[in-house]
N, CA, C and O atoms as a GROMACS GRO file, in nm:
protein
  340
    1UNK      N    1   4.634  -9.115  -1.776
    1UNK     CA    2   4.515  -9.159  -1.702
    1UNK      C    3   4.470  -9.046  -1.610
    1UNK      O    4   4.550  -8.992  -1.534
    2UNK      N    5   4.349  -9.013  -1.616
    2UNK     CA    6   4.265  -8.922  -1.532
    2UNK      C    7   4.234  -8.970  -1.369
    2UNK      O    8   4.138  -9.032  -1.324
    3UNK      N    9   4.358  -8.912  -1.298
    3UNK     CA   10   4.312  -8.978  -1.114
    3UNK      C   11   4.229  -8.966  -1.068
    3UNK      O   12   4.202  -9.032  -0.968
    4UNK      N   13   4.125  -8.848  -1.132
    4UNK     CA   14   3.971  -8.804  -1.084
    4UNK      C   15   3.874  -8.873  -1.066
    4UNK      O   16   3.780  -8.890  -0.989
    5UNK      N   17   3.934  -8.922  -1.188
    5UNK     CA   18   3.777  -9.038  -1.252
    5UNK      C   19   3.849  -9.173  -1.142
    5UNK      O   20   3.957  -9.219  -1.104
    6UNK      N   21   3.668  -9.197  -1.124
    6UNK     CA   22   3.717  -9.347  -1.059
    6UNK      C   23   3.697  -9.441  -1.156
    6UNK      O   24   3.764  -9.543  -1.171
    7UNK      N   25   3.612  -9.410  -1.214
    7UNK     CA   26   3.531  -9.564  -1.352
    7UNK      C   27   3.569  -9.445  -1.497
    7UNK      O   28   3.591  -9.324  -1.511
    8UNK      N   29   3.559  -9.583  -1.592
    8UNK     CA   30   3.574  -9.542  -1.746
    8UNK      C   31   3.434  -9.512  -1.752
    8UNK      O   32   3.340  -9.561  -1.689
    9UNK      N   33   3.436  -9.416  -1.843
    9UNK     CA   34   3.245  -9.405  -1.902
    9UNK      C   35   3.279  -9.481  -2.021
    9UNK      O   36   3.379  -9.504  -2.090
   10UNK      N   37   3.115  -9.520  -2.017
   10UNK     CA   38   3.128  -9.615  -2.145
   10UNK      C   39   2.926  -9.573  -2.173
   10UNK      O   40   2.863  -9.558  -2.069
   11UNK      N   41   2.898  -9.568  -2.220
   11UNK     CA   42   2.794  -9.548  -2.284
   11UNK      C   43   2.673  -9.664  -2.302
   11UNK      O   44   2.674  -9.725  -2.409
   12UNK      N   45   2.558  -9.699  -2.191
   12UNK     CA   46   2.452  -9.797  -2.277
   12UNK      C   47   2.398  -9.769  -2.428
   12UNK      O   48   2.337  -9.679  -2.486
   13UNK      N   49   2.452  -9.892  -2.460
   13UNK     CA   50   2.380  -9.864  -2.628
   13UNK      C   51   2.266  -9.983  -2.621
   13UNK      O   52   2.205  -9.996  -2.728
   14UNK      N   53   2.229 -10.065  -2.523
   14UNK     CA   54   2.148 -10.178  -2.557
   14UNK      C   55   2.098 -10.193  -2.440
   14UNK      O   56   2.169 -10.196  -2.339
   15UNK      N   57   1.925 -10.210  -2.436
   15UNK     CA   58   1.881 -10.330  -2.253
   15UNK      C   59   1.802 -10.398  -2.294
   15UNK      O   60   1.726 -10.356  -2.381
   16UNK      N   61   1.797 -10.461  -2.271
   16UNK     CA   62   1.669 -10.594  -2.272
   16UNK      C   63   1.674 -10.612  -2.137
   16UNK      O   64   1.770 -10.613  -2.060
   17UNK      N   65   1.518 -10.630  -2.112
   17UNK     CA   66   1.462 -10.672  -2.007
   17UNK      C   67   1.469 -10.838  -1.994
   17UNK      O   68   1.464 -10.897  -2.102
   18UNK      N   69   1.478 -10.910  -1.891
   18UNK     CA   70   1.533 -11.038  -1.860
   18UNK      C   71   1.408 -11.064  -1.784
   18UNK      O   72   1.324 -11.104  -1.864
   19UNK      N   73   1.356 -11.058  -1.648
   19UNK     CA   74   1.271 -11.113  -1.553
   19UNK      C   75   1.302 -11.027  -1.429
   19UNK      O   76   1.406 -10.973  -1.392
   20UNK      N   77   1.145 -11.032  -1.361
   20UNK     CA   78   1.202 -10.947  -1.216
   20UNK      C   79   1.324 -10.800  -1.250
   20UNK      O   80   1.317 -10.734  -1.354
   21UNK      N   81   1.398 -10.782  -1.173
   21UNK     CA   82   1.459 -10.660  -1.217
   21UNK      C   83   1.587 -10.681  -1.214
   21UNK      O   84   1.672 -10.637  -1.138
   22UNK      N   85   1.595 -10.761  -1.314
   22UNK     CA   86   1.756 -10.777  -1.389
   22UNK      C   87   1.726 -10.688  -1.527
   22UNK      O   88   1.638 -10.607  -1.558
   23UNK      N   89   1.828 -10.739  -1.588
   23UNK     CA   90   1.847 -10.602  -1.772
   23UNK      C   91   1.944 -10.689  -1.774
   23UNK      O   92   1.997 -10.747  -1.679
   24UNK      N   93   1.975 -10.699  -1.941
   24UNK     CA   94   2.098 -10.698  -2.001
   24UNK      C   95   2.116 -10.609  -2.061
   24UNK      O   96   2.022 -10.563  -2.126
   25UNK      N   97   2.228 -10.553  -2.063
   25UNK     CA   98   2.298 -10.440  -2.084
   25UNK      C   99   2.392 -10.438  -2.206
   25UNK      O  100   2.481 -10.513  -2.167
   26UNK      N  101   2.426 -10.401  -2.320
   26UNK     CA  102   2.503 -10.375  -2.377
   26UNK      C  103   2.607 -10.261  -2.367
   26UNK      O  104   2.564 -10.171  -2.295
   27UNK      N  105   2.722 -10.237  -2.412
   27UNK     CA  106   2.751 -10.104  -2.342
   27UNK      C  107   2.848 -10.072  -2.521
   27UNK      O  108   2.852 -10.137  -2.625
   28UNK      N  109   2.914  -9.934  -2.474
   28UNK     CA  110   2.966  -9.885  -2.652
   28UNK      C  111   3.061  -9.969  -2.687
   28UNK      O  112   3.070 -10.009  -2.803
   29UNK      N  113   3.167 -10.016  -2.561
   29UNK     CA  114   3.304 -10.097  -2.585
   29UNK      C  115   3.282 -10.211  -2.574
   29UNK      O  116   3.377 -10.275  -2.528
   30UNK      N  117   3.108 -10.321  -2.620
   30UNK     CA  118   3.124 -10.435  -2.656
   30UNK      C  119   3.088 -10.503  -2.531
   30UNK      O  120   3.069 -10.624  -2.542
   31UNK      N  121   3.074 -10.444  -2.402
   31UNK     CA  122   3.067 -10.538  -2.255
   31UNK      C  123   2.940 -10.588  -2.256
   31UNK      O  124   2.864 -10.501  -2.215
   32UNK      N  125   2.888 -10.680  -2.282
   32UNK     CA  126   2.782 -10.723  -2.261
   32UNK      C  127   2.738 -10.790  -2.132
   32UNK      O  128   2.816 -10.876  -2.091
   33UNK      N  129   2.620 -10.765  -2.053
   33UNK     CA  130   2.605 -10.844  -1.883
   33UNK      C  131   2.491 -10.818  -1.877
   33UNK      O  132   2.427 -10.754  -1.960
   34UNK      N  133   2.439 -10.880  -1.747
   34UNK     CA  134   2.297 -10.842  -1.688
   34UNK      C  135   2.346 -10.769  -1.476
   34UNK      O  136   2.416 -10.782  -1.375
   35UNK      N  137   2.277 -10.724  -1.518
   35UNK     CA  138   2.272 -10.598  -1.366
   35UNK      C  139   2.112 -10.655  -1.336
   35UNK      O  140   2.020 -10.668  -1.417
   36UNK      N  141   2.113 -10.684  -1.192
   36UNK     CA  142   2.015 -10.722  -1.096
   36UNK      C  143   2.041 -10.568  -1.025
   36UNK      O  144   2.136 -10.527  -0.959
   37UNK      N  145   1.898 -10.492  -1.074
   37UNK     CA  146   1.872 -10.378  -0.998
   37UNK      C  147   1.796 -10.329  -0.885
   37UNK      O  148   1.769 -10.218  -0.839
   38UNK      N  149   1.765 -10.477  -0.849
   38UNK     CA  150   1.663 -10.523  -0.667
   38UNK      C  151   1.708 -10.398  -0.558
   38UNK      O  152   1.629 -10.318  -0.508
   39UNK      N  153   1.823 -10.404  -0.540
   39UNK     CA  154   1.885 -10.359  -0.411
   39UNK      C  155   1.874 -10.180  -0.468
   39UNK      O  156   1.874 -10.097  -0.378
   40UNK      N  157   1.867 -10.144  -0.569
   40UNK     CA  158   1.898 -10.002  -0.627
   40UNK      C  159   1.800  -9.894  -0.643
   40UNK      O  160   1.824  -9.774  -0.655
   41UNK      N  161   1.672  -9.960  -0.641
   41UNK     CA  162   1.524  -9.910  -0.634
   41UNK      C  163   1.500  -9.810  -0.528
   41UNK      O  164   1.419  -9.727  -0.570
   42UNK      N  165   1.518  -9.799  -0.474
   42UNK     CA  166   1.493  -9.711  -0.377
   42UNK      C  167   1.490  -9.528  -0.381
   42UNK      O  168   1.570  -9.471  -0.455
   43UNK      N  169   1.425  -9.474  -0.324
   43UNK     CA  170   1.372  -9.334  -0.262
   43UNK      C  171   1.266  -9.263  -0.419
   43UNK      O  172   1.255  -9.313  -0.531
   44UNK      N  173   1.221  -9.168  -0.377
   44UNK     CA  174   1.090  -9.101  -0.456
   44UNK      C  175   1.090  -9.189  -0.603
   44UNK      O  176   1.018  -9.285  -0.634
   45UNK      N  177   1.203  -9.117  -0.684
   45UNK     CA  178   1.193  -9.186  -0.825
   45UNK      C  179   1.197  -9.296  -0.898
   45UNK      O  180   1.194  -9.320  -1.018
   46UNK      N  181   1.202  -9.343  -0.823
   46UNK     CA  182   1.254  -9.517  -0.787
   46UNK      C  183   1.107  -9.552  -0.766
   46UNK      O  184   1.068  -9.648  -0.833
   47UNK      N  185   1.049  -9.514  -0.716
   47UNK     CA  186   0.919  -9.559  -0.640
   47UNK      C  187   0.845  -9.650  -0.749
   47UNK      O  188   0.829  -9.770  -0.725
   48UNK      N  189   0.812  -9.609  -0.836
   48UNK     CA  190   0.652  -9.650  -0.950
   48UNK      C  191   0.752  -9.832  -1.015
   48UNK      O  192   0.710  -9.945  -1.041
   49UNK      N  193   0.919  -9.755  -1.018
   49UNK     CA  194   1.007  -9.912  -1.112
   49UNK      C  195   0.963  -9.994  -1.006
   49UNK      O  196   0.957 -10.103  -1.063
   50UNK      N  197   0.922 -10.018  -0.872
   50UNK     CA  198   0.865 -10.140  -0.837
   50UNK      C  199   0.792 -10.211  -0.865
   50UNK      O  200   0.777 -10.327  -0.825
   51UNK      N  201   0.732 -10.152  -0.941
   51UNK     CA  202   0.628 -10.235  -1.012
   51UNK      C  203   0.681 -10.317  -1.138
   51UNK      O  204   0.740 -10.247  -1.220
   52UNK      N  205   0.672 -10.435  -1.164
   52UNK     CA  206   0.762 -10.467  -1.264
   52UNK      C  207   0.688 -10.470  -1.391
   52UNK      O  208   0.751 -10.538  -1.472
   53UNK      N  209   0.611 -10.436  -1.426
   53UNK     CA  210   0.489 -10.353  -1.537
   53UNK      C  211   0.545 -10.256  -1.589
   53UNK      O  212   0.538 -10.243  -1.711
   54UNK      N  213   0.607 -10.173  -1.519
   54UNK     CA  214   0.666 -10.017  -1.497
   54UNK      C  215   0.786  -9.998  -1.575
   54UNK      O  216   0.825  -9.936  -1.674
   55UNK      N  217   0.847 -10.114  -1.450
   55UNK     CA  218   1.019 -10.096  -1.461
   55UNK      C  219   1.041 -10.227  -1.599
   55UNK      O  220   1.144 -10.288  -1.626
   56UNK      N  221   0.936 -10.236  -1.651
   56UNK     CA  222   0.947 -10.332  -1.826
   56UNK      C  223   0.968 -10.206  -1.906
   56UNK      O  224   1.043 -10.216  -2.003
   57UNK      N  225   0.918 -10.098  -1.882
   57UNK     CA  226   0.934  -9.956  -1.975
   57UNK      C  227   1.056  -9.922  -1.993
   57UNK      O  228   1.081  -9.846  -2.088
   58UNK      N  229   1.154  -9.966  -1.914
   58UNK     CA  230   1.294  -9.935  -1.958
   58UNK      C  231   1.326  -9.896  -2.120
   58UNK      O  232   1.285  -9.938  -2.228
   59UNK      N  233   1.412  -9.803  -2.082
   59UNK     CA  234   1.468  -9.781  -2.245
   59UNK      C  235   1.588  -9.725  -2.227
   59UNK      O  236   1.601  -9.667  -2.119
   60UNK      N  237   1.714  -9.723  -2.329
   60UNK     CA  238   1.818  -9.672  -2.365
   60UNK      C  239   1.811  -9.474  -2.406
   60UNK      O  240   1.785  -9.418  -2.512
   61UNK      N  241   1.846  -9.422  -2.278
   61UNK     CA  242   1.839  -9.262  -2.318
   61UNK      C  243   1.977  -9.237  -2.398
   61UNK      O  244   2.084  -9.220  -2.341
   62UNK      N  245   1.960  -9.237  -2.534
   62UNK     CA  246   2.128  -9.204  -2.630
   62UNK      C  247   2.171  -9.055  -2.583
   62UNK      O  248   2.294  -9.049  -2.585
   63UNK      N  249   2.125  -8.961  -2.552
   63UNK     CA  250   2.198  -8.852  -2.491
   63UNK      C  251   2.247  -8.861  -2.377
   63UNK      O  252   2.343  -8.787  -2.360
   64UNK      N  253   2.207  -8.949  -2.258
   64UNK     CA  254   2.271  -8.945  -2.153
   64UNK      C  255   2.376  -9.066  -2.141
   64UNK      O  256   2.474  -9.064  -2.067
   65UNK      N  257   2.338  -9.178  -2.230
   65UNK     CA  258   2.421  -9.289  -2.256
   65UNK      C  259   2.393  -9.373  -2.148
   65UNK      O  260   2.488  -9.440  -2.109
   66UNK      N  261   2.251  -9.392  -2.068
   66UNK     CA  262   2.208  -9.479  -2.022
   66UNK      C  263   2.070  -9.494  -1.999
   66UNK      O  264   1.983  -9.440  -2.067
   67UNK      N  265   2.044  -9.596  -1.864
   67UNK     CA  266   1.895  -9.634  -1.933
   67UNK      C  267   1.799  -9.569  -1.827
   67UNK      O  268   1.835  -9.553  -1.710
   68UNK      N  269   1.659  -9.529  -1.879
   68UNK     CA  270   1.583  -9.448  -1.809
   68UNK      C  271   1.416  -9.520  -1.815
   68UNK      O  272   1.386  -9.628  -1.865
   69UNK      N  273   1.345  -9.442  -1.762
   69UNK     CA  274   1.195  -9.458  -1.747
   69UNK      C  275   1.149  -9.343  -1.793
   69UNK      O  276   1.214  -9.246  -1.832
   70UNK      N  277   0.972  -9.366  -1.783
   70UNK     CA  278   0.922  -9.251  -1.865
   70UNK      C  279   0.912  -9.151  -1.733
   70UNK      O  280   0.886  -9.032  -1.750
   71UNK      N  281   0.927  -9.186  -1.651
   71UNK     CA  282   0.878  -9.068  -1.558
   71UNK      C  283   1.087  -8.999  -1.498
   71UNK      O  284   1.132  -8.924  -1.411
   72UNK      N  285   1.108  -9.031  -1.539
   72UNK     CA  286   1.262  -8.930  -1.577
   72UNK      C  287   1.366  -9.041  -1.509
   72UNK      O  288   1.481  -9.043  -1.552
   73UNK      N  289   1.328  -9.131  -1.406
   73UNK     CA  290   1.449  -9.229  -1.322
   73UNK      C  291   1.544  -9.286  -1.463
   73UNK      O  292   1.512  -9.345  -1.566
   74UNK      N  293   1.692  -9.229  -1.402
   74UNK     CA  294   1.807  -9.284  -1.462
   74UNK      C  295   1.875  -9.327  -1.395
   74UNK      O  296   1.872  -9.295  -1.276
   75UNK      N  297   1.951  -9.402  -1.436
   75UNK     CA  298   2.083  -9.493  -1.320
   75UNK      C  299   2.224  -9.411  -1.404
   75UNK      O  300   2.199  -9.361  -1.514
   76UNK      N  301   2.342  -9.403  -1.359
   76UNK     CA  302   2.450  -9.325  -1.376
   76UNK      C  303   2.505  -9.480  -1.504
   76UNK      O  304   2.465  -9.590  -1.468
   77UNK      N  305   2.585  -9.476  -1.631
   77UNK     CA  306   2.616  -9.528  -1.707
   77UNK      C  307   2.737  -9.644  -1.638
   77UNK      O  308   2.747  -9.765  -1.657
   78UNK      N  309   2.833  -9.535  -1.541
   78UNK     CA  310   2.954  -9.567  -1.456
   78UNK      C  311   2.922  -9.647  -1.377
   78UNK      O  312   3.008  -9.732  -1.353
   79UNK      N  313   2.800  -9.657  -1.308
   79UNK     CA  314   2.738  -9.758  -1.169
   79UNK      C  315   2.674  -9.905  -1.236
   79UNK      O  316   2.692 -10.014  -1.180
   80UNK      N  317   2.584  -9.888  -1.384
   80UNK     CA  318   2.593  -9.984  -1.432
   80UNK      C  319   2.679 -10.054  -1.456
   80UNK      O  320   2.677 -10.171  -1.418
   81UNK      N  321   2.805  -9.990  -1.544
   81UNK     CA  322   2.882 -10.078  -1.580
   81UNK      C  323   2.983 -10.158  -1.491
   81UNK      O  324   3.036 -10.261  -1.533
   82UNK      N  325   3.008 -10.105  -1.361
   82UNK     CA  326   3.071 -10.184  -1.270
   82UNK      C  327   2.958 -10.308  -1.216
   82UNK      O  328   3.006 -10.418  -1.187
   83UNK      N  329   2.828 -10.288  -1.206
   83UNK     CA  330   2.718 -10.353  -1.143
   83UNK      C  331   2.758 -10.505  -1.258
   83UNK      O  332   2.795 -10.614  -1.213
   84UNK      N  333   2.736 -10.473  -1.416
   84UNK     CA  334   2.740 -10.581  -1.476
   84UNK      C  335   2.786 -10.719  -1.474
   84UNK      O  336   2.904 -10.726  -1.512
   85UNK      N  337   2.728 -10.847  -1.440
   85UNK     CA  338   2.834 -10.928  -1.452
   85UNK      C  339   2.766 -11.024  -1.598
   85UNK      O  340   2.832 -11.115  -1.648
   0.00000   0.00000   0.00000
């Protein structure tokens, strides 16, 4: 076991948008959940996903192994997957 690492990476392979700013999430090892991303929005890049028009654009980035917007906002794969319930 790696003491460095605090979280396993695990990779988004799936989101669907739910309502307001939840997602369900699929992930590579099968975890399936929804993450309420209300509280996470915040500073410059974050700015426009308030809009929930916007933050419906969500999509799965497969090179970074999580999920992004068109104007570059990503969330870390590791912060989702603990967020999931």
């Amino acid at each position: 076991m790696n003491h460095y690492r605090k979280y396993e990476l695990h990779d988004v392979t799936a989101v669907e948008y739910i309502d307001g700013y939840r997602l369900r999430l699929t992930f590579d090892d099968g975890k399936v959940g929804v993450v309420d991303l209300t509280t996470s929005l915040w500073g410059p890049v974050f700015e426009p996903l308030l809009d929930v028009e916007y933050f419906k654009l969500v999509k799965v980035d497969k090179e970074l192994g999580t999920i992004c917007w068109p104007n570059g906002a990503d969330l870390a794969p590791e912060v989702l997957y603990e967020k999931v319930r």
